[in-house]
N, C-alpha and C positions, 0 to 999 in steps of 0.2 A: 882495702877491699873495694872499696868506692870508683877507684880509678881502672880496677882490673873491670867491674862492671862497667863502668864508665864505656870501656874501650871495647869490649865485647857486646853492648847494647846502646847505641847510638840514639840522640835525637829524642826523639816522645816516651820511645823505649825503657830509655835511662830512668827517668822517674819513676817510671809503673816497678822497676825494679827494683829500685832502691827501695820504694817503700815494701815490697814482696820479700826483700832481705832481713829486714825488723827479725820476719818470722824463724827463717834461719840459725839467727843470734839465740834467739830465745831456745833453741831446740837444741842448739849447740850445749845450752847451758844443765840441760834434764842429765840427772848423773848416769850413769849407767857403766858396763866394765868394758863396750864395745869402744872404737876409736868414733872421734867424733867427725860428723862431714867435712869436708876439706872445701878448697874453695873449686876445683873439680866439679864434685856432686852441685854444688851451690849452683854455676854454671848452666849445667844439665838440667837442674831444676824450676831453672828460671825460664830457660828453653820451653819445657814440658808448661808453664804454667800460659805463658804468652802464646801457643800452640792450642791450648785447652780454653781460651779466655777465661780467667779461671780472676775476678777481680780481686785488690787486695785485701777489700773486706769480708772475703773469705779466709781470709790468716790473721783474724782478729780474733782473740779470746781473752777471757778474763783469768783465766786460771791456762797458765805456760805448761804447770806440769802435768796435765790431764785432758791437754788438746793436741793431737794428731790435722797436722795439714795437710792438705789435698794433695797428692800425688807424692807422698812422703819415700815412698822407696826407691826413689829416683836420690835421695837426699840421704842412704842408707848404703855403705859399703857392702854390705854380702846380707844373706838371710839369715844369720845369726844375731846381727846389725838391729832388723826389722823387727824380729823375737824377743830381741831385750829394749827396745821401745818400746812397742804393745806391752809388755810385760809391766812397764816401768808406770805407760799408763793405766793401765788396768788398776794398778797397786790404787795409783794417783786415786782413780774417781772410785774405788772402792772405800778407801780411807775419809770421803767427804763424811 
């Protein structure tokens, strides 16, 4: 995944992404029944984030299963996708 980023976000770019991917992995990992982001959305979203100046310490949290990141439905195959996130974090920070 490094290298696909690599190649699609050039120079200064690269860094700011690589570290904006952490958050990805982590979201990747929240269970749920939908399919999980491909490297596609990954792509798109990193677009959407460098667009937005959106810094990476904005996609830091202490708790993976009960934080939604900025501009997360770009990182979400359909709105069924979106539905069983929210849902999943909902659960999450209701359960704290």
């Amino acid at each position: 995944m490094t290298r696909i980023i690599d190649v699609h976000f050039p120079g200064s770019r690269r860094r700011c992404c690589r570290k904006r991917s952490k958050c990805f992995f982590n979201l990747r990992e929240v269970p749920r029944p939908q399919e999980e982001p491909s490297t596609s959305e990954l792509l798109d979203w990193l677009k959407l984030l460098l667009a937005e100046d959106i810094p990476p310490e904005a996609l830091r949290s202490s708790d993976r299963k009960a934080f939604v990141p900025p501009l997360h439905g770009a990182l979400l195959k359909n709105e069924a996708g979106r539905a069983s996130l929210e849902r999943v974090v909902f659960m999450a920070r209701a359960g704290r």
